[in-house]
C-alpha positions as CSV (number, residue, x, y, z in Angstrom):
1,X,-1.8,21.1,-2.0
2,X,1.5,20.5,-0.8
3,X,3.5,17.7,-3.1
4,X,6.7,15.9,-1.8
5,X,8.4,13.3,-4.3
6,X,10.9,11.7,-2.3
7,X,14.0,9.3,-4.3
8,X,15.3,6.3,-2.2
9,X,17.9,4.2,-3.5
10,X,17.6,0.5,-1.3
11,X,20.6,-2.3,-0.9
12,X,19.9,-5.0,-3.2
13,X,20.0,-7.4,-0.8
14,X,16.8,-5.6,1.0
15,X,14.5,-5.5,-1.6
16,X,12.1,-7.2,-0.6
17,X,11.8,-6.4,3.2
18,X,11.8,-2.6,2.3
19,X,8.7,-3.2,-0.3
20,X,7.0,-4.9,2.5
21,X,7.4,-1.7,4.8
22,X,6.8,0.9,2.8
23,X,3.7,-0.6,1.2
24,X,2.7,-0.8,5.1
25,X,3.3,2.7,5.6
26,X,1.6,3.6,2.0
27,X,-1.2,1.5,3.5
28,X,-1.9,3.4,6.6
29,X,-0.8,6.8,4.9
30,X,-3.5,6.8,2.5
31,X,-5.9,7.0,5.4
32,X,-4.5,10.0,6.8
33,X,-6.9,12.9,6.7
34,X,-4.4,15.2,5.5
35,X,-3.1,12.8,2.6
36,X,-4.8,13.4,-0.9
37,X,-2.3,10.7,-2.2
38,X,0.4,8.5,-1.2
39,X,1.6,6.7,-4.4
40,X,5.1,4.2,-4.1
41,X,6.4,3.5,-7.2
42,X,9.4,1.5,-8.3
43,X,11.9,2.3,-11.2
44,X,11.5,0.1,-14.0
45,X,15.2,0.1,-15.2
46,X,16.8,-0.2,-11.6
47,X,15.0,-2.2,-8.9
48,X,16.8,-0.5,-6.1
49,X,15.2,3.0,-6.7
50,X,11.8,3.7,-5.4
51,X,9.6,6.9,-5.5
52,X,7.3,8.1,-3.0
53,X,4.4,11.2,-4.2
54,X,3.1,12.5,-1.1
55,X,0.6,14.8,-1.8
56,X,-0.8,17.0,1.3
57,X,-3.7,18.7,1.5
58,X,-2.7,21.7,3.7
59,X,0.6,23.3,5.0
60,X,0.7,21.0,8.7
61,X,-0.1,17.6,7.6
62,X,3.3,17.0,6.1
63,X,4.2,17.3,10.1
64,X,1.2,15.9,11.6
65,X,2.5,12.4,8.9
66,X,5.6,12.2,10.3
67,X,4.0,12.2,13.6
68,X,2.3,8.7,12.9
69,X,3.0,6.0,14.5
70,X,3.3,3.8,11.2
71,X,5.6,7.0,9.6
72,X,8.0,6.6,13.2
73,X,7.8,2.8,12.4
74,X,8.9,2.7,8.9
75,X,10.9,5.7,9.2
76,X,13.1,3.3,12.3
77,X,12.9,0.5,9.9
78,X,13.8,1.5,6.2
79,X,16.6,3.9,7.1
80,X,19.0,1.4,7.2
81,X,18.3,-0.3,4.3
82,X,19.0,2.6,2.2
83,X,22.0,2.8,0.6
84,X,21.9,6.4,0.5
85,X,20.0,9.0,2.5
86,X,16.5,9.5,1.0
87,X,15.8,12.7,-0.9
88,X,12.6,14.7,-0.8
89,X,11.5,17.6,-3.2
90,X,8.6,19.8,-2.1
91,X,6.5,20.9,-5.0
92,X,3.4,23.3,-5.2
93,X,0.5,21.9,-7.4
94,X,-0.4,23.7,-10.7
95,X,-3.1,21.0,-12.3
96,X,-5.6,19.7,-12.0
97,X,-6.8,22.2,-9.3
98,X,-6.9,21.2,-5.7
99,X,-10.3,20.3,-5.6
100,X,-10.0,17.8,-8.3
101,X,-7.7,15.6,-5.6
102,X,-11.0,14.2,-4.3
């Protein structure tokens, strides 16, 4: 498994429009045959900062999602509403084994 947690700090004032996006993408994500998970989370303390956890489940479908036509459309659409660029980490999954990812 191949785990990305990217950090995304929104404007304020897109909130809303943003959640509405990304929960699209999320949506169509999760279908992905590649995709073991696709959670988007929101930070309690600070409304403006989001989390995605993209977990892969081999080395090409990181590049194969951003290949999609709902990753090209949020990717167009969210970008400006950031208020700084998006940062991913890559991470290599310790536990539970891969198989448990379902």
């Amino acid at each position: 498994m191949l785990i990305s947690l990217v950090s995304i700090h929104v404007k304020p004032d897109m909130l809303d429009v943003f959640i509405e996006a990304t929960k699209e993408n999320a949506h169509y994500s999760r279908l992905e045959p590649g995709v073991a998970r696709f959670d988007f989370l929101q930070q309690a303390d600070d409304p403006t900062r989001f989390v995605l956890i993209e977990v892969f489940r081999d080395e090409d479908a990181p590049l194969r999602h951003r290949e999609t036509a709902h990753y090209l459309k949020w990717r167009d659409t969210a970008t400006d509403m950031m208020a700084e660029p998006r940062v991913g980490v890559k991470h290599i999954n310790i536990s539970p084994e891969d198989s448990a990812w379902g």
